[in-house]
C-alpha positions in Angstrom: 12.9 -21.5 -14.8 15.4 -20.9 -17.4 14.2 -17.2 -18.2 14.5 -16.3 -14.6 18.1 -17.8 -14.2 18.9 -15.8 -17.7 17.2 -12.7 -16.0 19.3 -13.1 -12.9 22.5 -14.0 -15.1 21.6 -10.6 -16.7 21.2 -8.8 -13.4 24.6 -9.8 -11.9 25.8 -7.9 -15.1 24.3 -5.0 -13.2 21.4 -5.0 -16.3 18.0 -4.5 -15.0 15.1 -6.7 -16.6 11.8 -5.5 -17.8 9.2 -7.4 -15.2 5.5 -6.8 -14.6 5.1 -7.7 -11.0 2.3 -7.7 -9.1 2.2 -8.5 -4.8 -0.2 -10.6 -4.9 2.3 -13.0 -6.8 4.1 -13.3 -3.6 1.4 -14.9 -1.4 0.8 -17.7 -4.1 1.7 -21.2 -2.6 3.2 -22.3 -6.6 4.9 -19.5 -8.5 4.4 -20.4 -12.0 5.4 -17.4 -14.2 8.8 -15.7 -14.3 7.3 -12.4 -13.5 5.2 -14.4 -10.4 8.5 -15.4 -9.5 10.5 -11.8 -9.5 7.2 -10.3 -7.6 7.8 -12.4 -4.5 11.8 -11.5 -4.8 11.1 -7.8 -4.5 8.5 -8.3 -1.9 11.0 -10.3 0.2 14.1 -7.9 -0.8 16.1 -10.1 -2.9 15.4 -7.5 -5.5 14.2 -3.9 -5.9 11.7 -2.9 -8.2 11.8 0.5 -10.5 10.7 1.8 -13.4 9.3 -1.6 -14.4 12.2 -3.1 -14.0 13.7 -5.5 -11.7 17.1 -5.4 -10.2 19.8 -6.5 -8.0 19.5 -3.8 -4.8 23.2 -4.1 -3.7 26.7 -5.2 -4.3 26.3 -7.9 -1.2 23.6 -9.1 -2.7 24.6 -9.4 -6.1 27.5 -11.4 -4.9 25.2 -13.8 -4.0 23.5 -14.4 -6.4 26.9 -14.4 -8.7 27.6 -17.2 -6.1 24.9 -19.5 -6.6 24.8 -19.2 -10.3 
């Protein structure tokens, strides 16, 4: 957990993170990995996927994750 809330810290500092993610990850009932974990935010939208990198997709959205960090 703690790489993914350093990976989002990162991200609300508009720096994208280096992610292999996979779909699959996001049908999983446990998500186990970091990058299982940043799969099944870019297949719900909470972040965008480019490049192989992940990243915040909007200044709304970075807000809230800036929020609940």
């Amino acid at each position: 957990m703690d790489d993914v809330k350093d990976g989002i810290g990162l991200m609300v500092s508009d720096i994208p993170i280096p992610a292999n993610v996979q779909e699959y990850a996001a049908t999983s009932m446990e998500l186990k990995t970091r990058d299982e974990i940043f799969s099944a935010m870019v297949v719900y939208g909470f972040l965008i996927f480019e490049d192989g990198c992940v990243f915040i997709p909007n200044r709304e959205m970075m807000e809230q994750f800036a929020y609940q960090m």
